[in-house]
C-alpha positions as CSV (number, residue, x, y, z in Angstrom):
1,X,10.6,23.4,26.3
2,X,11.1,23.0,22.4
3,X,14.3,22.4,20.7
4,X,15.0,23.2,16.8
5,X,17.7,22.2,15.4
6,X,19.2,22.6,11.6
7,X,21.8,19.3,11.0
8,X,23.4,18.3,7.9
9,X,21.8,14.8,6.9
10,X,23.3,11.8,6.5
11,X,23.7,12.0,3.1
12,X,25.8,15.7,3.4
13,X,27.8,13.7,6.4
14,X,29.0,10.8,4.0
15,X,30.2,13.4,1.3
16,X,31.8,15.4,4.0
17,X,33.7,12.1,4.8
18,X,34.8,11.0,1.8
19,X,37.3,13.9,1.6
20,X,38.8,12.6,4.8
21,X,42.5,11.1,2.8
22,X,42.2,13.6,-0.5
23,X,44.9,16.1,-1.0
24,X,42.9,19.4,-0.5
25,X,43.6,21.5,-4.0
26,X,41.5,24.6,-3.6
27,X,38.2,26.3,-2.6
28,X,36.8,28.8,-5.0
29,X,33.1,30.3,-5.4
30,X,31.5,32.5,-8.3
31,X,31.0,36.2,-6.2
32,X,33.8,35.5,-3.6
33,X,34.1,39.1,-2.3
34,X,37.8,40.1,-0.5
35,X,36.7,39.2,3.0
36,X,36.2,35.3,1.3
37,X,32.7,35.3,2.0
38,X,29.8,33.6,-0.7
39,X,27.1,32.0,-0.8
40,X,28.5,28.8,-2.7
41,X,31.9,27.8,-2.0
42,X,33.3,24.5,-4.2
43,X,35.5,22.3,-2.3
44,X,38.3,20.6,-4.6
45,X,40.4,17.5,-4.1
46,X,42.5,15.3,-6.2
47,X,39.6,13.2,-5.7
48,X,36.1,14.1,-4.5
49,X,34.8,17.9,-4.7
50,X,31.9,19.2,-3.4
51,X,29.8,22.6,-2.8
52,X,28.5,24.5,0.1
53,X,25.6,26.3,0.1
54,X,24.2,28.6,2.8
55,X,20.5,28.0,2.3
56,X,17.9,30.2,4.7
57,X,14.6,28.1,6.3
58,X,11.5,29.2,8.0
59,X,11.4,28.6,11.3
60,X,9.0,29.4,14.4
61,X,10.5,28.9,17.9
62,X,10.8,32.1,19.3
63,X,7.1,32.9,18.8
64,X,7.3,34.1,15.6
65,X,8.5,33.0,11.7
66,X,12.0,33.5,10.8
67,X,14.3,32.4,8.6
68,X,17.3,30.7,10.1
69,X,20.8,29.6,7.7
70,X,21.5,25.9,7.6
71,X,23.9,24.2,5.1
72,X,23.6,22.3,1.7
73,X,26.3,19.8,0.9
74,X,26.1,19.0,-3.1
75,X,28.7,16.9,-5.4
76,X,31.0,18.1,-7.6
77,X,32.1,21.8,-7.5
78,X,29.4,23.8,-9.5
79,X,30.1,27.3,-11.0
80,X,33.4,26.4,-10.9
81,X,33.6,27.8,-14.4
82,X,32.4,31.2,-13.2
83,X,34.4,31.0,-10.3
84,X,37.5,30.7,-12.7
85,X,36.5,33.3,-14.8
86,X,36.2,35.5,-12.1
87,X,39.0,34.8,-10.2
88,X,37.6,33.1,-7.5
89,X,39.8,30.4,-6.7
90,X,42.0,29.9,-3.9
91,X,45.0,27.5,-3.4
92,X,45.5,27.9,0.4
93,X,47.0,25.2,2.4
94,X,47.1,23.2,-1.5
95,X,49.0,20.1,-1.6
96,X,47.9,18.9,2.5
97,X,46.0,16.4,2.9
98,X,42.5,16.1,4.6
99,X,43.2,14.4,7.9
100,X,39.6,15.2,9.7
101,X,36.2,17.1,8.6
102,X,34.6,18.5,12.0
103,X,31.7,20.0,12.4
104,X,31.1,23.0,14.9
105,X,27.5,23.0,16.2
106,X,26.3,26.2,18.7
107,X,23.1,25.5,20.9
108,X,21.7,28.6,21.6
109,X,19.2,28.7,25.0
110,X,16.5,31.1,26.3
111,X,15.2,30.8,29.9
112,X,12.3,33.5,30.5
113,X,11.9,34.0,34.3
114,X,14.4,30.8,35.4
115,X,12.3,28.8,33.0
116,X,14.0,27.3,29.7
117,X,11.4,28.4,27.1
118,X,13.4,26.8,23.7
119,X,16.4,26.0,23.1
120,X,18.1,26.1,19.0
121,X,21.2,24.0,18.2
122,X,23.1,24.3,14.5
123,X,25.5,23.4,12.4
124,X,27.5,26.6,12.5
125,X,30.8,25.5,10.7
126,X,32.5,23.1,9.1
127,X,36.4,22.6,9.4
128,X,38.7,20.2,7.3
129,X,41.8,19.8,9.5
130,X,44.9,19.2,6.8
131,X,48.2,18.1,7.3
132,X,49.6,21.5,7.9
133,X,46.9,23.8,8.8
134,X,42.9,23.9,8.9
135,X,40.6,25.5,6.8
136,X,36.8,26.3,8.1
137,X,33.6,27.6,6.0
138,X,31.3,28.7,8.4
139,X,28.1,30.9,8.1
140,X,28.6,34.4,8.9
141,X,24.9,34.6,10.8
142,X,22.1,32.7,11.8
143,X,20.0,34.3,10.0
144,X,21.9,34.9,6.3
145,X,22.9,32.5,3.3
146,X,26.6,33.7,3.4
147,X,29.6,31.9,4.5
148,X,33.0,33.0,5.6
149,X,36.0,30.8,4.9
150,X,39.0,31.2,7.2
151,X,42.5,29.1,7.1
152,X,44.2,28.7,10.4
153,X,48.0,27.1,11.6
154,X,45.5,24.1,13.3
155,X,42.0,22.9,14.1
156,X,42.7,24.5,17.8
157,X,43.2,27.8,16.3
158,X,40.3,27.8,14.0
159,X,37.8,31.4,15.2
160,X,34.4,31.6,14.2
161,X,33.1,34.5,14.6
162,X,30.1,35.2,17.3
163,X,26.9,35.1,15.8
164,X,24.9,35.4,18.5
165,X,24.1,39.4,18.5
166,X,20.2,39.1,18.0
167,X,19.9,37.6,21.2
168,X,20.8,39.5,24.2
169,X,19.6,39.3,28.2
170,X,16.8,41.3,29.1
171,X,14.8,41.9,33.1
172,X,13.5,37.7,33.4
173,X,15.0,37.0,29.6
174,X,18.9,35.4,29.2
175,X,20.4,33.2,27.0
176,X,23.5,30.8,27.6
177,X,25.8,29.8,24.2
178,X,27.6,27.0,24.0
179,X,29.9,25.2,20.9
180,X,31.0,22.0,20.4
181,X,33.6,20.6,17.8
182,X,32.4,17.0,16.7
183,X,34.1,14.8,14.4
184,X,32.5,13.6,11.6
185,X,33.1,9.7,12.5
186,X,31.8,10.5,15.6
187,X,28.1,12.0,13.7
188,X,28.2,9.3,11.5
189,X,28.4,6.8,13.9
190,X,31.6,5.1,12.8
């Protein structure tokens, strides 16, 4: 059985963190269309801001090469200035302040015959819990750079949508899904 996975590192963890205690100003990218999907979002605070990226990797555990979304966690908010321009920016839930960053991860199975053949596990989202409500940026596929963002009343009531359509039970061929909300303490180890 082989397992792939696409994580954020370490590095993309500890920025991720250090928003935790910032008051969230606004999220913004340069070709935000109305649905708030992009493939950059910036990230603002009073103190630290950061971009995410939807990037797409080859990978080859299904029996053939594919490309598979994963995230990219940069400082500082670049193309801030076009996302102004454009009108891109977005002052929902502005004013809380970060509480939490979770991450959702989805682990995705295949069992051919009653046999687990591979199994794929990613980072599909990434929430920041504020005082008042919850924001989320998550990708909109497995296989595409573009990511949604979605505001909710609370972490609990954060939906990311399915993104699981490519893969769908055949005669000896099923797939399980399963998601799991993990701190960002908790993947840091702290």
């Amino acid at each position: 059985m082989t397992e792939t996975t696409t994580f954020l590192d370490r590095e993309s963890l500890t920025r991720l963190s250090a928003l935790v205690g910032a008051e969230w100003r606004f999220f913004a990218g340069p070709n935000v269309s109305d649905w708030l999907t992009d493939v950059s979002i910036a990230v603002v605070t009073d103190g630290p801001a950061l971009t995410i990226s939807g990037e797409v990797v080859d990978l080859d555990f299904e029996g053939e090469d594919d490309t598979y979304s994963s995230f990219k966690i940069d400082d500082g908010a670049s193309e801030l200035g076009l996302a102004e321009r454009a009108g891109h920016v977005y002052h929902f839930l502005a004013g809380q302040e970060v509480r939490e960053v979770v991450v959702v991860r989805e682990t995705v199975t295949e069992r051919r015959n009653n046999q687990q053949t591979w199994s794929y596990v990613a980072n599909i989202g990434i929430v920041f819990v504020l005082s008042a409500g919850a924001i989320a940026i998550s990708k909109v596929s497995h296989h595409s750079e573009l990511l949604a963002v979605t505001r909710a009343d609370s972490l609990d009531a954060v939906v990311i949508d399915d993104l699981t359509s490519g893969w769908e039970d055949q005669l000896g061929l099923d797939y399980t899904f399963e998601r799991e909300r993990i701190p960002i303490e908790r993947l840091l180890g702290t």
